[in-house]
C-alpha positions, -999 to +999 in steps of 0.1 A: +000+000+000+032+023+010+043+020-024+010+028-043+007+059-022+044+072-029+036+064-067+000+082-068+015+112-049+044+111-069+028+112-101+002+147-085+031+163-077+048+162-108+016+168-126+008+197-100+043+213-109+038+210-146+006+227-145+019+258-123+036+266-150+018+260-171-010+284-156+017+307-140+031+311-179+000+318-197-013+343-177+022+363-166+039+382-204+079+372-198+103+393-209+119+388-243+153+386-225+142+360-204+124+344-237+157+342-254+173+324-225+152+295-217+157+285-253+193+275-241+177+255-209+177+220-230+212+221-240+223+234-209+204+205-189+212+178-214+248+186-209+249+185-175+237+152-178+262+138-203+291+156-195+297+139-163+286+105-178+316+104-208+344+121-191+341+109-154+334+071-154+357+063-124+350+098-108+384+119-123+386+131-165+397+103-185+405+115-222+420+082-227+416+054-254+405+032-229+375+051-220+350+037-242+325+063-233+343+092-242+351+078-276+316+067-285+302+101-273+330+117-303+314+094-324+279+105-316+292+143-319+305+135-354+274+116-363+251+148-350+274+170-369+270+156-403+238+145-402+219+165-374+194+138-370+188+131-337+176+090-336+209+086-358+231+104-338+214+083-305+213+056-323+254+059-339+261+062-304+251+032-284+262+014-317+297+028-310+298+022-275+289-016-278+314-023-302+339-009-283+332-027-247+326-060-268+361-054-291+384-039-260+373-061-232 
């Protein structure tokens, strides 16, 4: 029952946050300044994510050939560069990554 309850209030609070926002946005103008900025919020996020991920697998910066990571993330960056098509760039990615672990184990 404990876990039901965590899920269901879980789920109405992130609903509840979504739609302040959602009402707090569409009823407040924002600033074209502010506008502008949130439009880097995604890459900035998505960074933060990966970053950390490819260049700190054993918690220091590993630039080396041994980090698998690091290499299939170049790949992906090559891959999104060329082609900028996201599901190929993901996709070029986890292809790279798995070849490496299997071929350098």
């Amino acid at each position: 029952m404990n876990t039901w309850l965590i899920i269901v209030l879980g789920g109405l609070l992130t609903f509840g946050m979504r739609l302040s926002f959602i009402y707090f946005f569409g009823r407040v103008e924002i600033p074209a300044a502010v506008r502008r900025s949130l439009r880097f919020v995604p890459a900035a996020v998505l960074s933060a994510l990966i970053l950390p991920e490819l260049l700190l697998p054993l918690g220091r910066v590993d630039f080396s050939p041994g980090n698998h990571r690091w290499l299939a993330g170049l790949i992906a960056i090559l891959v999104a560069w060329r082609t900028r098509n996201t599901l190929l760039t993901i996709l070029a990615g986890m292809v790279a990554l798995l070849v490496l672990q299997l071929a350098f184990k």
